[in-house]
Backbone atoms as SQL, in Angstrom:
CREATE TABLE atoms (id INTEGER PRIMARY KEY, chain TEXT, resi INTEGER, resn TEXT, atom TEXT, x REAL, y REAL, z REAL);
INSERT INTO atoms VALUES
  (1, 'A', 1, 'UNK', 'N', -51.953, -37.339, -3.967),
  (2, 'A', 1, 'UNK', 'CA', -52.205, -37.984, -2.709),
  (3, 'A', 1, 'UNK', 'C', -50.877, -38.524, -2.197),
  (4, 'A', 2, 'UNK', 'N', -50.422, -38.080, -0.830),
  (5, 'A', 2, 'UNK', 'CA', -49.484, -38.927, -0.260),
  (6, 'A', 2, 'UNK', 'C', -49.269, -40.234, -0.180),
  (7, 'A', 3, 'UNK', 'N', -48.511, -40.653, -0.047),
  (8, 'A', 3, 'UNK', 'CA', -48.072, -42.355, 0.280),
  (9, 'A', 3, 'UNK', 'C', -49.004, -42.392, 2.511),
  (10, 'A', 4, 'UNK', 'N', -49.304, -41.487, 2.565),
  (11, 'A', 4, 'UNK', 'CA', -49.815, -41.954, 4.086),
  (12, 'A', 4, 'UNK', 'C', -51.622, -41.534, 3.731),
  (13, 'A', 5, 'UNK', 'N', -52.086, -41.394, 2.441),
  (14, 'A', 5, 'UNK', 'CA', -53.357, -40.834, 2.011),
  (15, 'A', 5, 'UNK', 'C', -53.581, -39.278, 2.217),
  (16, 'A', 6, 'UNK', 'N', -52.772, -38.462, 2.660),
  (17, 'A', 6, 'UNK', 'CA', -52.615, -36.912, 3.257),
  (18, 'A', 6, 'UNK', 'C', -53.046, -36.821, 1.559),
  (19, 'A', 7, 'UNK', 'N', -54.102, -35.724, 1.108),
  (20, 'A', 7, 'UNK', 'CA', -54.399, -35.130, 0.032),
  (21, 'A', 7, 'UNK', 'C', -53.853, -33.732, -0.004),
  (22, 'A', 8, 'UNK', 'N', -53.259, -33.176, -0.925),
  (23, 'A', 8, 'UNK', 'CA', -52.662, -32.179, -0.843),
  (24, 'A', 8, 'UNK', 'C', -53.539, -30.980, -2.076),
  (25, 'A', 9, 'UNK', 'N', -53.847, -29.595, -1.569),
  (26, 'A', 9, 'UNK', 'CA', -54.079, -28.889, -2.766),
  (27, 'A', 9, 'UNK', 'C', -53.369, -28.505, -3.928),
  (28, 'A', 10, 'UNK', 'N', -53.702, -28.154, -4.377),
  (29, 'A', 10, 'UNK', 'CA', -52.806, -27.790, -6.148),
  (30, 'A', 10, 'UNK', 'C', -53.284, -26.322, -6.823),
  (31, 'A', 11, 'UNK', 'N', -54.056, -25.351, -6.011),
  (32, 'A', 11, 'UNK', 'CA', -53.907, -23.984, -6.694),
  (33, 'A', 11, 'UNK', 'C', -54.928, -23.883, -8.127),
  (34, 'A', 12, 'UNK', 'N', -54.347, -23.423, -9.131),
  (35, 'A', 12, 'UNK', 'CA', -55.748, -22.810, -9.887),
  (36, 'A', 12, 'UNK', 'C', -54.818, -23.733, -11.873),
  (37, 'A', 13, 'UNK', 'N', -55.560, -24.036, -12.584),
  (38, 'A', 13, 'UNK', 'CA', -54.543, -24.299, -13.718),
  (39, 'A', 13, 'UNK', 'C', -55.296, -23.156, -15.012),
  (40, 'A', 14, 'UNK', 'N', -54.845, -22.299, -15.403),
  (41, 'A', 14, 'UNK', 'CA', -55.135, -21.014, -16.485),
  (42, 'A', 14, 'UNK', 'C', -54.929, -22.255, -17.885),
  (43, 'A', 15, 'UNK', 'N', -56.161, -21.506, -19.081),
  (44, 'A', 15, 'UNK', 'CA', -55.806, -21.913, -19.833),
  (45, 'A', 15, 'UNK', 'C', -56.965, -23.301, -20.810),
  (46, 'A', 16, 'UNK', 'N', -57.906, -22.861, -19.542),
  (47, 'A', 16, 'UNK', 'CA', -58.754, -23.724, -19.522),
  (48, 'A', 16, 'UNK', 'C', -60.318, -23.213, -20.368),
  (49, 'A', 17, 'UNK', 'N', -61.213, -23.884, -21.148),
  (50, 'A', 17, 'UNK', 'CA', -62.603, -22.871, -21.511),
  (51, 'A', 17, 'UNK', 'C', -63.377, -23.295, -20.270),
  (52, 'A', 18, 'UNK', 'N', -63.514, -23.850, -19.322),
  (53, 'A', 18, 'UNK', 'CA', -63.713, -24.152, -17.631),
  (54, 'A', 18, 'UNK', 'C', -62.750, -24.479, -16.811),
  (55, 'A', 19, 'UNK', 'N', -63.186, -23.310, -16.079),
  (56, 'A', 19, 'UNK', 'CA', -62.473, -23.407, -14.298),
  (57, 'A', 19, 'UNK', 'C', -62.101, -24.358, -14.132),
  (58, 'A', 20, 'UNK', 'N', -60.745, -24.779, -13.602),
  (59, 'A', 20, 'UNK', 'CA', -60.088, -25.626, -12.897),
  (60, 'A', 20, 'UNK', 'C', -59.473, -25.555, -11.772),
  (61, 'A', 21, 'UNK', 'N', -59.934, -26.124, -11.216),
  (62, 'A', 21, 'UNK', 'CA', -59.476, -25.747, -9.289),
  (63, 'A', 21, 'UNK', 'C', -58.838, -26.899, -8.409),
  (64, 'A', 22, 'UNK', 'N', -57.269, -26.440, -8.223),
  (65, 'A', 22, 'UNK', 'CA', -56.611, -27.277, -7.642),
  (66, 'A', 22, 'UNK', 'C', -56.412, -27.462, -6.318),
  (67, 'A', 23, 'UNK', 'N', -55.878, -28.103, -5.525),
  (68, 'A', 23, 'UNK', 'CA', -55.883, -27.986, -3.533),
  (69, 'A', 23, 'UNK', 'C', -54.312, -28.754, -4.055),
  (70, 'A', 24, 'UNK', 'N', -53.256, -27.578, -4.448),
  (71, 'A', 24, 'UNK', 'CA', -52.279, -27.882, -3.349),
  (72, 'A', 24, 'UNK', 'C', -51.545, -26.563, -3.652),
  (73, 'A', 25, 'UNK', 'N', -50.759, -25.950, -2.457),
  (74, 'A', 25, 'UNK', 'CA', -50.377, -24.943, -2.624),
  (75, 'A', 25, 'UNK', 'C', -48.877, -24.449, -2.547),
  (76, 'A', 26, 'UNK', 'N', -48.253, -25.752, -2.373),
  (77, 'A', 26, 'UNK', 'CA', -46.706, -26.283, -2.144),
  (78, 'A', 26, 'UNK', 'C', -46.086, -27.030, -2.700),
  (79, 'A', 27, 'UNK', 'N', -45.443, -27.557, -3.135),
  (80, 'A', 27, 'UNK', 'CA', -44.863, -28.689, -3.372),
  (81, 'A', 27, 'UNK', 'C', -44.317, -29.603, -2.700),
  (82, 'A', 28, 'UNK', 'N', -44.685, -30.728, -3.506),
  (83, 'A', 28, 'UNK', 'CA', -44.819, -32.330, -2.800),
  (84, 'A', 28, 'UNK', 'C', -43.834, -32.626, -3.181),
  (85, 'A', 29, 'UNK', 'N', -43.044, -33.322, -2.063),
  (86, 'A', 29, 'UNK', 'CA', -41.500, -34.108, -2.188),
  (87, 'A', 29, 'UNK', 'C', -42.341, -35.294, -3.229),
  (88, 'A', 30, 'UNK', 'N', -41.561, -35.221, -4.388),
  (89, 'A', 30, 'UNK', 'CA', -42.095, -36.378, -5.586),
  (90, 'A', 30, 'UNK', 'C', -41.923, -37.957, -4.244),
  (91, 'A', 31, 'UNK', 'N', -40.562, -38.388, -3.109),
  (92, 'A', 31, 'UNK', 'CA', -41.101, -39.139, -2.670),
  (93, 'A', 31, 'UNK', 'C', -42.259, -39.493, -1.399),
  (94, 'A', 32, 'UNK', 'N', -42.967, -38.640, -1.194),
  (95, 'A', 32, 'UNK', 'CA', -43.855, -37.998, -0.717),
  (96, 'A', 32, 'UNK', 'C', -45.338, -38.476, -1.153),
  (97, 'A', 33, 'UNK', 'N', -45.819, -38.745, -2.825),
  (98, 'A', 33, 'UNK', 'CA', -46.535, -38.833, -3.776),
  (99, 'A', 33, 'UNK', 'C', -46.978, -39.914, -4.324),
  (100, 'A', 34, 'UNK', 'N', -47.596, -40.425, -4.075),
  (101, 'A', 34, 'UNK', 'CA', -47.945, -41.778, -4.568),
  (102, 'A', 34, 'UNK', 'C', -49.194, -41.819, -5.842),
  (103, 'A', 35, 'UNK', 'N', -49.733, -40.819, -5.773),
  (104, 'A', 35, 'UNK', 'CA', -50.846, -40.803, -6.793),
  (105, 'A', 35, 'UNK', 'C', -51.640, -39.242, -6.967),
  (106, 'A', 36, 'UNK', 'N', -51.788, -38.921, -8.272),
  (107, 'A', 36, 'UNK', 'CA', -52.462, -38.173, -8.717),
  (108, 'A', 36, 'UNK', 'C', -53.844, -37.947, -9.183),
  (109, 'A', 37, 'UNK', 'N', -54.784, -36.763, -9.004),
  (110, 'A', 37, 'UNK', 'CA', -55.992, -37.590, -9.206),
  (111, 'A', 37, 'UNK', 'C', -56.595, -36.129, -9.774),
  (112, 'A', 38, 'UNK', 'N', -57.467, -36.340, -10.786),
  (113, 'A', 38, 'UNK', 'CA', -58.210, -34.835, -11.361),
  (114, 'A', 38, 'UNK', 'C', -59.681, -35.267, -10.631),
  (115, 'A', 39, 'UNK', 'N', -60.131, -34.451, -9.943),
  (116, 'A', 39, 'UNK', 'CA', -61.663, -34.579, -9.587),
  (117, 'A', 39, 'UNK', 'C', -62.735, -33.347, -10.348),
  (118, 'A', 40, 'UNK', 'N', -63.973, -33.661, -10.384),
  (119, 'A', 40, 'UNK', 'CA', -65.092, -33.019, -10.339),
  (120, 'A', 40, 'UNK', 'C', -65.385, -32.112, -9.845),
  (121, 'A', 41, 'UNK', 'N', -66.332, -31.202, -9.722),
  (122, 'A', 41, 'UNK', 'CA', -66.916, -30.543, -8.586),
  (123, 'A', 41, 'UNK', 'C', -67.636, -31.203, -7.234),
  (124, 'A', 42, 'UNK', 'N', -68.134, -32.201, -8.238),
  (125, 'A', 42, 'UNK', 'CA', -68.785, -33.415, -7.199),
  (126, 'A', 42, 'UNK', 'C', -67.852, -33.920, -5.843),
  (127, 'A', 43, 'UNK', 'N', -66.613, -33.960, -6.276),
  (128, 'A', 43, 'UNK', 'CA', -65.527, -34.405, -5.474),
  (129, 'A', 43, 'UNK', 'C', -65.171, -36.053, -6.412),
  (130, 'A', 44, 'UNK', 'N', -65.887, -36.444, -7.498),
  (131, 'A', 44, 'UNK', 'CA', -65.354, -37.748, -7.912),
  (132, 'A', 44, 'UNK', 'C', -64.175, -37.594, -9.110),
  (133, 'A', 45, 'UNK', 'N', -63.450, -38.473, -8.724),
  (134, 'A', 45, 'UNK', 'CA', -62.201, -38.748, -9.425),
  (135, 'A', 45, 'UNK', 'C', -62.351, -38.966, -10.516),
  (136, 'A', 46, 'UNK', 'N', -62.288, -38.461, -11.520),
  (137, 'A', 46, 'UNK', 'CA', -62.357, -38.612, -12.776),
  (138, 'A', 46, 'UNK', 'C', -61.000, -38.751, -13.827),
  (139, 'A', 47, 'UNK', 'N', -60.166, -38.518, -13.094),
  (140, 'A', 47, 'UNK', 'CA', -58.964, -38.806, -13.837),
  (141, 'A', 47, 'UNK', 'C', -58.013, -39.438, -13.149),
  (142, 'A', 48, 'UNK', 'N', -56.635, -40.601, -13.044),
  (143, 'A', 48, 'UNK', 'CA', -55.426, -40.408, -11.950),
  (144, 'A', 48, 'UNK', 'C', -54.613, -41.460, -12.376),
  (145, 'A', 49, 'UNK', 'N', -53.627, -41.296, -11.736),
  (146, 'A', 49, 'UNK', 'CA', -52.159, -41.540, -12.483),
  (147, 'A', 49, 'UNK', 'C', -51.552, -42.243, -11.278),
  (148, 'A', 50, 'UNK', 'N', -50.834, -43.462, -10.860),
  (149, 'A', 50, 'UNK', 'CA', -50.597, -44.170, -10.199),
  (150, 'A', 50, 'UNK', 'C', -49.555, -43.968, -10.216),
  (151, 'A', 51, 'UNK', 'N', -48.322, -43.317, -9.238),
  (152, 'A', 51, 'UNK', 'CA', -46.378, -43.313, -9.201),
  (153, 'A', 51, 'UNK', 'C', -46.053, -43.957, -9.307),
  (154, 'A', 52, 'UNK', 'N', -45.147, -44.467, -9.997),
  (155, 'A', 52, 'UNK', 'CA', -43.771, -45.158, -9.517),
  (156, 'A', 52, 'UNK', 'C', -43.400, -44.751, -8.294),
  (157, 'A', 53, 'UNK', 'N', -42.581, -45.772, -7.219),
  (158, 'A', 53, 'UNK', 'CA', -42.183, -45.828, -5.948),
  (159, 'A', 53, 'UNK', 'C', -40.998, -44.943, -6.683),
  (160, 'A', 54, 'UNK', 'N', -40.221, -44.376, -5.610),
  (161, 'A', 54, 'UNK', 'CA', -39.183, -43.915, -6.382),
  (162, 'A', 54, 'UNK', 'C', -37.725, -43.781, -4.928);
């Protein structure tokens, strides 16, 4: 998630015994980034990681 809340996709992660499906398809200027977040299918956040300002 951006520092302005803009959510960005993240593409597909291999490697997995279930599908994992990402939404971003670019890369994010790290100062750009304020937080990371693994969701559900549901759409709920189930995992996330708070940046350092940088």
């Amino acid at each position: 998630m951006g520092v302005d809340g803009t959510e960005f996709s993240a593409g597909e992660v291999l490697g997995s015994d279930v599908p994992i499906v990402c939404r971003m398809n670019a890369a994010v200027l790290r100062g750009d980034a304020a937080r990371m977040e693994l969701r559900d299918t549901g759409d709920a956040v189930i995992a996330h990681a708070e940046l350092p300002a940088v």
